[in-house]
N, C-alpha and C positions, 0 to 999 in steps of 0.2 A: 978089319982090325980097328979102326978108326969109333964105327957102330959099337963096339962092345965099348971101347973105353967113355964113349957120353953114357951109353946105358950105367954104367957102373956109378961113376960120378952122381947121375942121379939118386940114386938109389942111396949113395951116402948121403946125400942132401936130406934125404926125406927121414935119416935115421937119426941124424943130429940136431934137427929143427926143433925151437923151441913150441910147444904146445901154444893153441891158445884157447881165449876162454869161451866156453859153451852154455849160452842160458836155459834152464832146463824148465818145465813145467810142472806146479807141486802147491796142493791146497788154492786153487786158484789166482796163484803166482808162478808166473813162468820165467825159467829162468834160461839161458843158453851154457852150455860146456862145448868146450873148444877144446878138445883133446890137445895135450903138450907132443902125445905121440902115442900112433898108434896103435900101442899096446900098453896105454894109460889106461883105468878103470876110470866110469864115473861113478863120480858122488852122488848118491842119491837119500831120501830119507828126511833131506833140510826142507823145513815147512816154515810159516810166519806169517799169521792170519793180518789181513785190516785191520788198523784202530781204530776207532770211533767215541766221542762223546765228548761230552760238556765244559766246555774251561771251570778250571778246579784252580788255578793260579799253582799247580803242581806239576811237571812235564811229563808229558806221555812217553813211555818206554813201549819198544817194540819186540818180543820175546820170538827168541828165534830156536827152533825146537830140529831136534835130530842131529845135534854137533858133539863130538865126544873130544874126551880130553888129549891137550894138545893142537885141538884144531883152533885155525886164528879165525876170528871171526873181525874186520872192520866195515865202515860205514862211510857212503858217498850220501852230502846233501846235495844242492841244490848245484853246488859248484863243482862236483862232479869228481872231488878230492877224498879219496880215501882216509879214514882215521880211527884209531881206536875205538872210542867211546860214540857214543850215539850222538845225533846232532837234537838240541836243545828243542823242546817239542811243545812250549809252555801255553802261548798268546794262541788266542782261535786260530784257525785259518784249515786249509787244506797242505798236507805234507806229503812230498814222494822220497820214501829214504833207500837206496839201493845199497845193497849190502854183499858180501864177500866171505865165502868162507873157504877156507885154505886145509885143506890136507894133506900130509906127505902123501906120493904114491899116486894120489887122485887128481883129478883134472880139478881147479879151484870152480865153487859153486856161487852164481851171481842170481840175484835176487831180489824184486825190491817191493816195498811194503806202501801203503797210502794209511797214510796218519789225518783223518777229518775232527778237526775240533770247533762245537758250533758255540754262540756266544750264548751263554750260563742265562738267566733269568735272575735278574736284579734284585736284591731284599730292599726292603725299604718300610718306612712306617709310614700309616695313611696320614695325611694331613687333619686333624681335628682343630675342633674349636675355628672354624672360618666363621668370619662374620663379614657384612654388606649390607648395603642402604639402597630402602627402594629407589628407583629414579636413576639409580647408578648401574654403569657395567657391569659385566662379571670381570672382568680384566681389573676392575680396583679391588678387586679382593686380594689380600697377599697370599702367596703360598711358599713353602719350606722351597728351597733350594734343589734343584733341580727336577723341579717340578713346574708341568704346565699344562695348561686351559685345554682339553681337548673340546669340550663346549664350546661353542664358541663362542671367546672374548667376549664378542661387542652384544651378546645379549643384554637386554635391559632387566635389572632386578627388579620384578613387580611384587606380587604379594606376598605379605608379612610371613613370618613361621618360619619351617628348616624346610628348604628343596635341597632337591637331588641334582647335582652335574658331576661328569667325570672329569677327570684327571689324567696325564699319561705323565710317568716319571723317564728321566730320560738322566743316565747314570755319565758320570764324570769319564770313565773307560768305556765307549762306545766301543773299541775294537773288540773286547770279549764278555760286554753286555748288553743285550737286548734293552728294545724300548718298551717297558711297562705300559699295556694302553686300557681306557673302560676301568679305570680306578674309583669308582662310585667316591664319591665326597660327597658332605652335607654342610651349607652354609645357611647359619643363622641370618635370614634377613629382617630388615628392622625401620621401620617410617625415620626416616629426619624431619620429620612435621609433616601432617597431613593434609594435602592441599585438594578439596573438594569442588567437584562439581557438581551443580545440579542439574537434575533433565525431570520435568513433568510429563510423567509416562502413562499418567490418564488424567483427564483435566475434571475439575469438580464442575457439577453442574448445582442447576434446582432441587435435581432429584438424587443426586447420587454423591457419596466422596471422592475428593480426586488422589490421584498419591502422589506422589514428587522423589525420585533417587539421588541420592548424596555420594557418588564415589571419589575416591582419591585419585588423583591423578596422577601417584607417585607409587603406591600401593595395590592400588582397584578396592580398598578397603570400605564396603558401602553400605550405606543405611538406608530405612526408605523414612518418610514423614508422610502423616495422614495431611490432606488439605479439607477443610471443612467446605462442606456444601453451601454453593453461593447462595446471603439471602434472597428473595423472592422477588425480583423485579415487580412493584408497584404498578397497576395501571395508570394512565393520566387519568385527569377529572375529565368525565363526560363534554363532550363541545353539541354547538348546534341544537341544545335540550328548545322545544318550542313546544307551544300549544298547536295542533294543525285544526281540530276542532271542539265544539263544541255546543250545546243542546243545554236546554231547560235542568235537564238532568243525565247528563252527562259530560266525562271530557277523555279528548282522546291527545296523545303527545308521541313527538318522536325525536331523535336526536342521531347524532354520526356514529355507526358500527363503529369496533375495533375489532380486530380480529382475534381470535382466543378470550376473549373477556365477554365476562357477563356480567349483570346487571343489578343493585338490590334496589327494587323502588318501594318507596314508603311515601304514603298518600295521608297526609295528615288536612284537617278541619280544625285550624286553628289550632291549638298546639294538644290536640288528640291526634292521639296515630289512626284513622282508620281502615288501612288496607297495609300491607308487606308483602311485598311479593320478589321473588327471583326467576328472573329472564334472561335468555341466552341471544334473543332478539333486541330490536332499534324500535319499537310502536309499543304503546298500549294504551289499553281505553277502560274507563271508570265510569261506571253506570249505576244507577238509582241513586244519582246526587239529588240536593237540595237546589231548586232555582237561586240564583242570581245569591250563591253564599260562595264566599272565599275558601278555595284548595290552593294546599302549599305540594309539589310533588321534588323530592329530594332523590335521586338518582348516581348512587353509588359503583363505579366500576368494580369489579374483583378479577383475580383470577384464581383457578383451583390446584395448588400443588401439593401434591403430596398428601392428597385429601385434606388439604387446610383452603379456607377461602383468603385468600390476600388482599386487602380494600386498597380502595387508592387510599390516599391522605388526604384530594377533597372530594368533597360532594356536592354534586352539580344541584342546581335550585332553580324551580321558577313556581311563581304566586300567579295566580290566576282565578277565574268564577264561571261558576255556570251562568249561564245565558238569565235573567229575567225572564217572566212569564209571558206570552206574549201579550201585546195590550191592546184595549177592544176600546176602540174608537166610537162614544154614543152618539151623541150630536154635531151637526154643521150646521149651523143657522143663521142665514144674514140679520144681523139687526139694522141694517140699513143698505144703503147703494154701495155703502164701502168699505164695511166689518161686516164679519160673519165671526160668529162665536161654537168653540170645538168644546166638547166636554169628552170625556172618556173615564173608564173604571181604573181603581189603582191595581196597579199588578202587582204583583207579590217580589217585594224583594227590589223596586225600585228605587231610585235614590234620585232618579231625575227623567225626565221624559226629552226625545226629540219628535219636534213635529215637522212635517213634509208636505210641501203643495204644489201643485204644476196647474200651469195654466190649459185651459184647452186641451189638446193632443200632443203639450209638449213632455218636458222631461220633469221629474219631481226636483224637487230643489230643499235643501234646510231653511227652513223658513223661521223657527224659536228652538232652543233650548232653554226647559223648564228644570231648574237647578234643583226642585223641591220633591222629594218623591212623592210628596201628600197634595201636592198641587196637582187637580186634576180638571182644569181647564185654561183656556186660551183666546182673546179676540184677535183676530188679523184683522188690519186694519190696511187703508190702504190699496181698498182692491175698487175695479172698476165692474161697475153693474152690466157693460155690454157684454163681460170674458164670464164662462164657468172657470168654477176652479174645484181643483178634487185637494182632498186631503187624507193624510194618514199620520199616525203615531206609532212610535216607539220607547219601549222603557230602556234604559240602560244602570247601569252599576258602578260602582267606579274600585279600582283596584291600583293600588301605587302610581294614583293620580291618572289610569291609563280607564278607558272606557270601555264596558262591555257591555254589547247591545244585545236586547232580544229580537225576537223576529217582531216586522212590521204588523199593525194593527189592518183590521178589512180598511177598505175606502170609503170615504164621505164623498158626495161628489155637490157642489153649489150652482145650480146655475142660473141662466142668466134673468 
């Protein structure tokens, strides 16, 4: 008896309980129903897609489809508070709105929607008319109001004209506006004076122009300048110019090489030119002269650039004479125990004779010099009748007071 009366009991229980709610699944929102009692109907048919898009500064509504009239339809946000009207959907962000709708007869239908709103893309006007100075940041350049340097700042403004750098603008409402980035802008840049350097970037020589570059070192703004070819380095004057020999009729000279230079010699006879000549050599030798006559040889360095000859500025000089003829010795004759008397022929070109005697087997000694070229003999005197004595003569020349001799005359010999 006891069995039947809990059976019963229960069964009232289950008859008068209130339903509850059951989320059902629909357009890919699921919702649950909770039957009020077991022989409730469910509601089916209620749909309400995702929202999606761009802040509009306009609230996003979520449209709830399959409800007929009479049926309540409220809204749970975030706080989990049911209420008529939709909850405000305006500022970006992600929204979860759970919704409710109500039918007599039917189990109530629960539902909830995702409301995505992403931040809008910022209008804005490009920044124009930028202007800077070489030498300066990009960071001194102004720009409008919320705007900034995606370049980087600290680049240096070099050369003159309009370049290219970006910009990103970055909006007052960050929460439902994007950052603007790769904004091309164009700044006029512009010298504050041009401060130049130079570099000589090929150097002038003998033979060639050099060039020289001018850049700014604010701008890079550069120019080049021609350098004129250096003049022609001069040789010195000849050194060491000498007579080394010399003959009846000839003369030979030599002087100090230099290196790269050569030589213009001019062989003058008194102030006739008779010989010009040009040598890469230190020697040269003049033949089929006049006995015992005065050469002047003038010895000019140059060098050759540019197929130009380049003279020194002096010219080396030395006076000199061929040799005298040589002179012939006629007679040695004592005129007593203690003179012997010399005659000999005039040579050609004399101006004075030296005479020479050794005694015996010894060595020749200067015994007279005859100042007169026309004087063409001598007594020694002085001498001892036991000794032979040999004798010889020679003519000489005289040149800037300096003596040139010819060769020795044969021997006389006296004896005893």
């Amino acid at each position: 008896m006891k069995k039947r009366i809990w059976s019963f009991l229960i069964v009232l229980c289950l008859l008068i309980s209130v339903p509850l709610p059951v989320h059902a699944e629909s357009d890919d929102i699921q919702t649950n129903n909770i039957a009020l009692a077991e022989d409730a109907a469910v509601l089916s048919g209620i749909t309400a897609a995702d929202v999606s898009g761009a802040y509009t500064g306009r609230p996003y509504v979520i449209e709830i489809k399959g409800t007929q009239e009479g049926d309540t339809v409220e809204y749970a946000g975030a706080d989990g508070k049911y209420q008529a009207g939709q909850p405000e959907m305006i500022n970006a962000g992600s929204y979860e709105v759970i919704y409710k709708v109500t039918r007599e007869g039917y189990q109530p239908f629960i539902g909830s929607v995702k409301v995505d709103i992403s931040r809008a893309v910022p209008s804005y006007a490009v920044p124009e008319n930028l202007k800077g100075f070489s030498g300066a940041a990009l960071g001194t350049v102004e720009l409008p109001d919320n705007f900034l340097w995606q370049s980087d700042p600290r680049t240096t403004l070099g050369k003159t004209g309009i370049q290219k750098y970006y910009v990103c603008y970055r909006p007052t409402d960050q929460l439902n506006y994007t950052v603007a980035t790769d904004i091309e802008v164009f700044v006029e840049v512009k010298c504050p004076g041009h401060q130049y350097k130079c570099v000589v970037n090929k150097k002038a020589t003998e033979t060639q122009k050099g060039k020289r570059i001018y850049a700014c070192k604010l701008c890079s703004k550069a120019y080049t300048e021609e350098i004129s070819m250096l003049s022609p380095a001069r040789p010195t004057r000849v050194s060491n110019l000498k007579a080394t020999n010399r003959t009846t009729d000839s003369l030979s000279y030599s002087w100090k090489k230099t290196a790269g230079v050569n030589y213009r010699l001019m062989f003058y006879r008194g102030s006739k030119v008779v010989s010009t000549q040009y040598v890469t050599g230190n020697i040269c030798i003049f033949k089929k002269l006049k006995p015992a006559t005065v050469y002047t040889l003038r010895v000019t360095p140059y060098r050759v650039v540019n197929r130009q000859n380049i003279f020194a500025k002096d010219t080396g000089s030395i006076k000199t004479a061929t040799s005298p003829a040589k002179a012939k010795l006629s007679t040695a004759k004592r005129k007593n125990s203690s003179k012997v008397r010399l005659t000999w022929e005039k040579a050609a070109g004399a101006a004075g004779y030296e005479i020479s005697m050794k005694t015996g087997n010894g060595k020749y000694k200067k015994v007279k010099t005859v100042g007169n070229g026309k004087t063409l003999s001598f007594t020694m005197t002085g001498l001892n009748k036991k000794n032979a004595y040999s004798f010889r003569v020679r003519a000489y020349t005289v040149v800037d007071g300096k003596k040139i001799y010819g060769a020795y005359s044969n021997v006389k010999k006296v004896r005893k």
